[in-house]
C-alpha positions in Angstrom: 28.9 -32.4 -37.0 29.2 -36.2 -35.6 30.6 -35.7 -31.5 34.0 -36.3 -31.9 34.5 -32.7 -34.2 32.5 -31.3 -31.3 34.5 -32.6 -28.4 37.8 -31.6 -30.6 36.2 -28.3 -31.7 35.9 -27.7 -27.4 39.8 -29.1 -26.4 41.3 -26.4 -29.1 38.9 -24.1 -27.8 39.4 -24.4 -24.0 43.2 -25.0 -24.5 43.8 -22.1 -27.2 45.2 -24.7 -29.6 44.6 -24.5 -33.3 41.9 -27.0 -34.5 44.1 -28.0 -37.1 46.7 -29.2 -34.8 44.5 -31.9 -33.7 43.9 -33.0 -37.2 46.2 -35.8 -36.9 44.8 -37.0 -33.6 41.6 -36.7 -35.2 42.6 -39.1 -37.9 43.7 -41.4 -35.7 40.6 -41.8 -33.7 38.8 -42.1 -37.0 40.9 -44.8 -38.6 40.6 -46.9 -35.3 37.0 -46.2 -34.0 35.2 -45.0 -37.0 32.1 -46.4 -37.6 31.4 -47.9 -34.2 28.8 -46.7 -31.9 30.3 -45.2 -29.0 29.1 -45.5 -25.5 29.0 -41.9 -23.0 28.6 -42.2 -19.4 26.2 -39.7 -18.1 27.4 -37.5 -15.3 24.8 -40.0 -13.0 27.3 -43.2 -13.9 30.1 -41.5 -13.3 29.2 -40.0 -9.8 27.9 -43.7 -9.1 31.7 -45.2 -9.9 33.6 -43.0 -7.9 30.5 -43.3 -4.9 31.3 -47.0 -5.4 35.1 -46.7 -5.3 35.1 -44.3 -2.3 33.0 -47.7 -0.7 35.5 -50.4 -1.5 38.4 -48.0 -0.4 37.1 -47.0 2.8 35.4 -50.9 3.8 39.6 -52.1 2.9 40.5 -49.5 5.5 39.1 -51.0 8.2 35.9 -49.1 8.1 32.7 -50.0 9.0 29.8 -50.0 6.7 27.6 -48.2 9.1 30.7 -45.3 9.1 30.7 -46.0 5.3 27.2 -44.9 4.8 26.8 -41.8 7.6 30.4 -40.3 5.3 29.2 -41.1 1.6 25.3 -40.3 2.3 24.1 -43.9 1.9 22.4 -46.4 3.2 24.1 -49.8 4.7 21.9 -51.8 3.0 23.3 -49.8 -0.2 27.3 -50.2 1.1 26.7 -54.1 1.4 25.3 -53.9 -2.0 28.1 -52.0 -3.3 30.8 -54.6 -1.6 29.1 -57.3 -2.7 29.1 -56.6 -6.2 32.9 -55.6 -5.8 33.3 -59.3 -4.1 34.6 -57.5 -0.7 33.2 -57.6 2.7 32.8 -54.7 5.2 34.3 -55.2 8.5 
């Protein structure tokens, strides 16, 4: 079982859908992406995208990055990192 029959075997299971329902959608993702090698973000990367979201949104706000870092748990060092890399400034 290659992961997209196992991520498709889990939506009909947690929706109550037929697997054979998503046949055709199955097919689709085949046809177009078959044969790739597919990239999956580990929990980690994903945490660390919306930690560096919650930076940039809170630093356009008007919000220090000292105030950034006590609310998201980080350091200020870490929040001028984050802006930089996003090509913002904190205030």
């Amino acid at each position: 079982m290659d992961f997209l029959s196992f991520a498709l075997d889990l939506i009909a299971a947690e929706t109550g859908m037929s697997r054979t329902t998503l046949a055709p959608l199955e097919r689709k993702i085949r046809h177009s992406q078959g044969g790739d090698r597919h990239y999956i973000a580990s929990v980690a990367a994903i945490e660390q995208s919306e930690r560096s979201t919650r930076v940039v949104t809170l630093s356009a706000s008007g919000v220090s990055s000292a105030e950034i870092a006590e609310r998201i748990g980080v350091t200020r060092r870490r929040v001028n990192q984050i802006l930089a890399a996003q090509g913002s400034a904190a205030p």
